[in-house]
PAVO-888961 format. One record per residue (C-alpha): residue number from 0; residue in one letter; x, z, y. Coordinates in Angstrom, 3 decimals. Layout:
PAVO-888961
- NUM; a; X; Z; Y
...
***
This chain:
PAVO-888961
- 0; x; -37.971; -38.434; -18.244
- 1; x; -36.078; -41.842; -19.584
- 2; x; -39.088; -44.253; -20.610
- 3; x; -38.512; -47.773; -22.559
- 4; x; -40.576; -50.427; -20.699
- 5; x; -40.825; -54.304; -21.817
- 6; x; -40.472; -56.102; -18.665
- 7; x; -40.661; -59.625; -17.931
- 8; x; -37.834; -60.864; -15.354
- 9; x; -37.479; -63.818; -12.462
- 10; x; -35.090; -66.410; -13.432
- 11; x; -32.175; -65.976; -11.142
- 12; x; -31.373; -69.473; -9.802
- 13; x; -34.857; -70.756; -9.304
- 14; x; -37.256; -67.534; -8.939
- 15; x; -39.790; -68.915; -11.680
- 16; x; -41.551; -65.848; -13.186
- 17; x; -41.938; -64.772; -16.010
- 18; x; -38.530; -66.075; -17.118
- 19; x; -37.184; -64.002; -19.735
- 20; x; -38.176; -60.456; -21.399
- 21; x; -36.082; -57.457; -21.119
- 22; x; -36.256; -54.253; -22.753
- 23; x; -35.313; -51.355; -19.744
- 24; x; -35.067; -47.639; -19.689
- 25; x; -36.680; -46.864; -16.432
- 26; x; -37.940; -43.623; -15.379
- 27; x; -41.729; -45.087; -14.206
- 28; x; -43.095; -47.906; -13.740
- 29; x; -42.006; -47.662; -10.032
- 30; x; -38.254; -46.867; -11.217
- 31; x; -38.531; -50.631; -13.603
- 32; x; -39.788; -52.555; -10.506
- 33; x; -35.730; -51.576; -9.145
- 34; x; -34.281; -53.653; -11.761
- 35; x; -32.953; -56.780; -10.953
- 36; x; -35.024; -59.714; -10.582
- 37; x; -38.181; -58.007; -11.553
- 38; x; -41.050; -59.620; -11.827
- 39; x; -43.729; -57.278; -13.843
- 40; x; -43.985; -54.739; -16.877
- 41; x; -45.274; -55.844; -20.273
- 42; x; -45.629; -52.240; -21.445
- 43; x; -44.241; -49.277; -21.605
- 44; x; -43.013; -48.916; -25.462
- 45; x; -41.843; -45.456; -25.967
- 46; x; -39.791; -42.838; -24.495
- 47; x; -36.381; -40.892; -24.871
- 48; x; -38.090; -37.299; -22.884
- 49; x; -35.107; -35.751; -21.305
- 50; x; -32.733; -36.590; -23.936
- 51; x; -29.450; -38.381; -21.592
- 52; x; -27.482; -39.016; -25.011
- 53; x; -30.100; -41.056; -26.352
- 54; x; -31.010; -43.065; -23.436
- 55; x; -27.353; -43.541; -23.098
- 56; x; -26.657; -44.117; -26.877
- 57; x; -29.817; -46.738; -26.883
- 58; x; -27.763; -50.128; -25.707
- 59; x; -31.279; -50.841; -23.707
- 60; x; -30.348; -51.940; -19.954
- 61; x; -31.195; -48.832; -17.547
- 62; x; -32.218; -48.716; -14.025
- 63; x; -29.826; -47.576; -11.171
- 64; x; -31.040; -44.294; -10.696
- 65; x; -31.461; -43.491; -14.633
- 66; x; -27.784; -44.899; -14.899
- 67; x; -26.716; -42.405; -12.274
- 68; x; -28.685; -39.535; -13.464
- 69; x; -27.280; -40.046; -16.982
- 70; x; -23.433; -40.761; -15.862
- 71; x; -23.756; -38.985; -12.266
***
């Protein structure tokens, strides 16, 4: 299951939270805490089921493991 989640991310240089908002296709909410500097979700806004051609197709930044599940 590919899941859109609205994440807020950790500014890179400094650590601050709550630094910036990214849109992510994560699997769970345990898959979106893999992305790089993390810091909490906002919500989960939708999801793509099973379907890897629109998860891929999206343009939405993707976790590691839903990046290697899609392109193996």
């Amino acid at each position: 299951m590919f899941n859109l989640y609205e994440i807020y991310t950790c500014n890179p240089e400094t650590g601050k939270r709550g630094w910036d908002i990214e849109f992510i296709i994560a699997k769970d909410r345990d898959d979106a805490a893999t992305f790089p500097y993390f810091d909490c979700v906002i919500m989960k806004d939708g999801t793509f089921g099973d379907c890897k051609l629109s998860a891929a197709n999206s343009g939405y930044s993707m976790t590691s493991a839903v990046h290697l599940e899609i392109y193996g």
